[in-house]
C-alpha positions in Angstrom: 4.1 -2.7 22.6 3.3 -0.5 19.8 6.7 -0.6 18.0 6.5 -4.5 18.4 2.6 -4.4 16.5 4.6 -1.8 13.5 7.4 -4.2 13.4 4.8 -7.1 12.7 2.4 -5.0 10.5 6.0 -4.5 8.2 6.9 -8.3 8.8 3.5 -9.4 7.3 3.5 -6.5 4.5 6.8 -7.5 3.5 5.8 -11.1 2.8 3.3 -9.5 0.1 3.9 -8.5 -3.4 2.4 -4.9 -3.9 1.9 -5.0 -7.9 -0.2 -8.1 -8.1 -2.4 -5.8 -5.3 -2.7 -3.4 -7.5 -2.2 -4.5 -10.9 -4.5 -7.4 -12.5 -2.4 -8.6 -15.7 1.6 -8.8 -14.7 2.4 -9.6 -18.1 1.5 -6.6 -19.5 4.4 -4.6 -20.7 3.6 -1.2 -18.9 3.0 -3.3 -15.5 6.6 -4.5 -16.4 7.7 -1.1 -16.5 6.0 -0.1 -13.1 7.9 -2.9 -11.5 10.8 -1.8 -12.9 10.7 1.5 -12.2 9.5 0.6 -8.7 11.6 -1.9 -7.9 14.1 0.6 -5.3 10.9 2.4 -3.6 8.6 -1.1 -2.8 9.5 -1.7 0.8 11.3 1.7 2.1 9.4 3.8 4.8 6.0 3.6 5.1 5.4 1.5 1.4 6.1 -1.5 3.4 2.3 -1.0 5.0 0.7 -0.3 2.1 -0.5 -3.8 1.3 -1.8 -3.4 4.7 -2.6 0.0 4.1 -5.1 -1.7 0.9 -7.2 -3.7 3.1 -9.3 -0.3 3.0 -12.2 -0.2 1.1 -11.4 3.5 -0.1 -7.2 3.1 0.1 -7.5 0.7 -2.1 -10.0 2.2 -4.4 -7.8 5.4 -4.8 -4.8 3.8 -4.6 -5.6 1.1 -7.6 -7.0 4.1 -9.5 -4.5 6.4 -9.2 -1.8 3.5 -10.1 -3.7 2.7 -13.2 -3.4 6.3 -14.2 0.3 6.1 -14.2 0.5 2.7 -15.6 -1.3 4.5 -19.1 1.8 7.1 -18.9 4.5 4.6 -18.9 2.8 3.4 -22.0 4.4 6.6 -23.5 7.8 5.3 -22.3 9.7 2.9 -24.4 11.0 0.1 -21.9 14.7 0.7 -22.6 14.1 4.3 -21.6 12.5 3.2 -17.9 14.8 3.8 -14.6 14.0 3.2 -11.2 12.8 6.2 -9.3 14.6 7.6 -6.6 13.4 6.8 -2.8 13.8 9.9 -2.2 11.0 10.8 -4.3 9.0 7.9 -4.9 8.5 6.8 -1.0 6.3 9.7 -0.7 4.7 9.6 -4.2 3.3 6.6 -3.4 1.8 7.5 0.1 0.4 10.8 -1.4 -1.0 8.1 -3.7 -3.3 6.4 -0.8 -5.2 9.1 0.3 -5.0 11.9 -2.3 -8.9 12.4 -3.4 -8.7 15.0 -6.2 -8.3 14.2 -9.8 -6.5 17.1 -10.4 -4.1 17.0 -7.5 -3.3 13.0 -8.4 -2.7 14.1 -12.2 0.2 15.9 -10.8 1.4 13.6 -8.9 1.8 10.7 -11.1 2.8 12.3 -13.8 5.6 13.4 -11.1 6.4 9.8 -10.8 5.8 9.3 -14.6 8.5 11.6 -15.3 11.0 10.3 -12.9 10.2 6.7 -14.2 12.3 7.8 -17.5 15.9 8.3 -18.0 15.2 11.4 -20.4 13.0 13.2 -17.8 14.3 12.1 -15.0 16.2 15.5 -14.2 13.5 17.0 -14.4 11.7 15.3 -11.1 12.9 17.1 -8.5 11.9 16.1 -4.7 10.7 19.2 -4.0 8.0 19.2 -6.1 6.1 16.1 -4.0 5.9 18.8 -1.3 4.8 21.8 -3.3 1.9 19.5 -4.6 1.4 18.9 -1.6 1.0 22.7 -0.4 -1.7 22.8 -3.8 -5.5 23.1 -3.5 -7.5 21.7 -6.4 -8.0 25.1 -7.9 -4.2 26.1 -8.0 -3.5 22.2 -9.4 -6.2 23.5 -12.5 -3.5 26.6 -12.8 -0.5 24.6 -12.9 -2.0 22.4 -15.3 -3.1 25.4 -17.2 -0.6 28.2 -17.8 2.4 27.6 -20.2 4.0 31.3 -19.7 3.7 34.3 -17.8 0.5 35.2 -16.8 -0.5 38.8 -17.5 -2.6 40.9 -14.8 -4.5 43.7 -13.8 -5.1 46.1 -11.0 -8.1 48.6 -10.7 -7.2 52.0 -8.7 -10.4 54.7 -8.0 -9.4 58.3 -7.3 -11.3 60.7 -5.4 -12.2 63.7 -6.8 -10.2 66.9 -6.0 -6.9 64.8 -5.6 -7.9 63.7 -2.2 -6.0 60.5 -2.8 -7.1 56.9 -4.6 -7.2 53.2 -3.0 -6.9 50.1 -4.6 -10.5 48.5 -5.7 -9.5 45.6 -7.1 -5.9 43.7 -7.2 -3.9 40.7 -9.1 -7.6 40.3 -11.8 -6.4 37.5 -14.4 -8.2 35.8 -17.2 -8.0 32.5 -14.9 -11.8 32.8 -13.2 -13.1 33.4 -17.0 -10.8 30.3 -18.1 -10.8 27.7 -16.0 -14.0 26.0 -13.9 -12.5 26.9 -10.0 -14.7 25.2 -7.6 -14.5 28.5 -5.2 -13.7 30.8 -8.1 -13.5 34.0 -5.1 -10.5 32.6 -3.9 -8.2 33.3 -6.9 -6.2 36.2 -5.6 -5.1 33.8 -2.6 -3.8 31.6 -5.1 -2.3 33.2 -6.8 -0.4 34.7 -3.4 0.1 30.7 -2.5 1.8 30.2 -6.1 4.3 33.7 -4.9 4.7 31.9 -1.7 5.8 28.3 -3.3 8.1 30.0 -5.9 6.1 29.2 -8.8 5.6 32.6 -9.8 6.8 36.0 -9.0 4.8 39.7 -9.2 6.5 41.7 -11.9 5.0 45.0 -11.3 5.6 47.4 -12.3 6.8 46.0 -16.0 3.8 44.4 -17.7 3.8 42.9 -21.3 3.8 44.6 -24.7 0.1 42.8 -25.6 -2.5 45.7 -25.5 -5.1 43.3 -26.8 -5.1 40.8 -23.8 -5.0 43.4 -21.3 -7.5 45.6 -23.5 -9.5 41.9 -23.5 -8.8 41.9 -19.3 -10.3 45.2 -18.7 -13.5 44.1 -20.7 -14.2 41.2 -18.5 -13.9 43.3 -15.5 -15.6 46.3 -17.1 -18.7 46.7 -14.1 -15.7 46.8 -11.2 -15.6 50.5 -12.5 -19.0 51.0 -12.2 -19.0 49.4 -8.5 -16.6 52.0 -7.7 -18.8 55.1 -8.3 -21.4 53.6 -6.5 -19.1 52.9 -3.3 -17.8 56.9 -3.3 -21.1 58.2 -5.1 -20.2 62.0 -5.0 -16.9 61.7 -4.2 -15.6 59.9 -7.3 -13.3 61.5 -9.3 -11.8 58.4 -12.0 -10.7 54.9 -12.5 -7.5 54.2 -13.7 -6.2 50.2 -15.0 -2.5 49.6 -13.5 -1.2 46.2 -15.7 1.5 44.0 -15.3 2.2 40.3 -15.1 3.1 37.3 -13.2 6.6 35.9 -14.2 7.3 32.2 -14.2 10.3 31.1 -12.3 13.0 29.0 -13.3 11.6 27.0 -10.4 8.1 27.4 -11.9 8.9 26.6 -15.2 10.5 23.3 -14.3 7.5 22.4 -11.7 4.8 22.9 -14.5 7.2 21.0 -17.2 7.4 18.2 -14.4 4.1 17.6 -13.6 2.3 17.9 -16.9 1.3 16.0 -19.6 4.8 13.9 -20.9 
């Protein structure tokens, strides 16, 4: 019974049109564009619902708005330069599409499906990179729409006095919580870790760039960790040492962040 009601719901979606659902003037040039770069994703896996999927007040909303955001970027594309978009990326662009709530988060996303809308950026769009969006929270999609190179960092050791031994007070402290508005700004270390996970970046310690002045910048920023440190050993506190080095961008990295920003 319920493969016979999916069967239907696709029977009835098919019969609709998705653009003129989504898309008020068809004669405008960009609209044009998304239909042609569209044209081999409308109606494969679960796209066929989504006119159904639109009878939702709030699908539709984000939906309509997030398809208006990529209709402005093919504006950037001449028309001769559009190509239709792999399935194999654009089935599950568009679903992200329905229920993806973040500004942010959709950013990436259609600017994903801008870039594999165009036969010059095409190769850039891989698959993959639907599913490490996916694996993003809203603060790591302000990093990845934020850093163009390696990212330099530091870590803040405190030795006991008498050489009893030193710990590790504070780890992986970056200019990002100073730069960029995070909505839970205490979580940056586990992004960063998430990013390591994903393959975006990779922990280049012990190397660390030749720019005294941005880690010499770094260290101001953090300046009172020091002081928190004597406090925590009181008596026992011998000195604080900074141990810098850097985040590399991988190959992979590098071509995520070209794919999903700004054409």
């Amino acid at each position: 019974m319920e493969g016979g009601l999916n069967q239907l719901a696709r029977s009835i979606a098919s019969s609709v049109e998705l653009l003129p659902l989504v898309y008020k003037d068809l004669a405008q040039p960009s609209v044009q564009k998304a239909g042609k770069a569209l044209e081999t994703v409308v109606g494969l896996g679960n796209t066929a619902l989504l006119p159904i999927l639109l009878l939702n007040e709030k699908t539709n909303y984000w939906f309509t708005k997030h398809m208006e955001n990529y209709k402005v970027k093919l504006d950037t594309i001449p028309a001769e330069k559009v190509c239709p978009v792999p399935p194999e990326l654009g089935v599950p662009l568009l679903e992200k599409l329905t229920y993806t709530t973040n500004d942010d988060l959709a950013d990436l996303f259609t600017t994903l499906l801008a870039k594999a809308s165009s036969i010059e950026t095409a190769n850039e769009a891989h698959p993959k990179f639907v599913s490490i969006i996916s694996l993003l929270s809203a603060d790591e999609a302000k990093i990845i729409k934020h850093i163009k190179d390696d990212l330099i960092y530091t870590n803040l050791l405190l030795y006991l006095k008498d050489d009893e031994g030193y710990f590790e007070i504070s780890s992986y402290l970056t200019s990002l919580v100073e730069e960029l508005d995070f909505i839970f700004p205490d979580n940056d270390r586990v992004y960063l870790q998430n990013l390591i996970t994903l393959g975006i970046l990779s922990d280049a310690y012990p190397s660390k760039k030749i720019n005294p002045e941005k880690y010499e910048k770094l260290h101001n920023f953090y300046r009172l960790y020091p002081e928190e440190g004597k406090k925590i050993l009181g008596d026992r506190f011998g000195k604080t040492e900074w141990v810098d080095s850097h985040f590399k961008l991988t190959d992979l990295g590098r071509l995520f962040i070209k794919s999903c920003n700004i054409l």
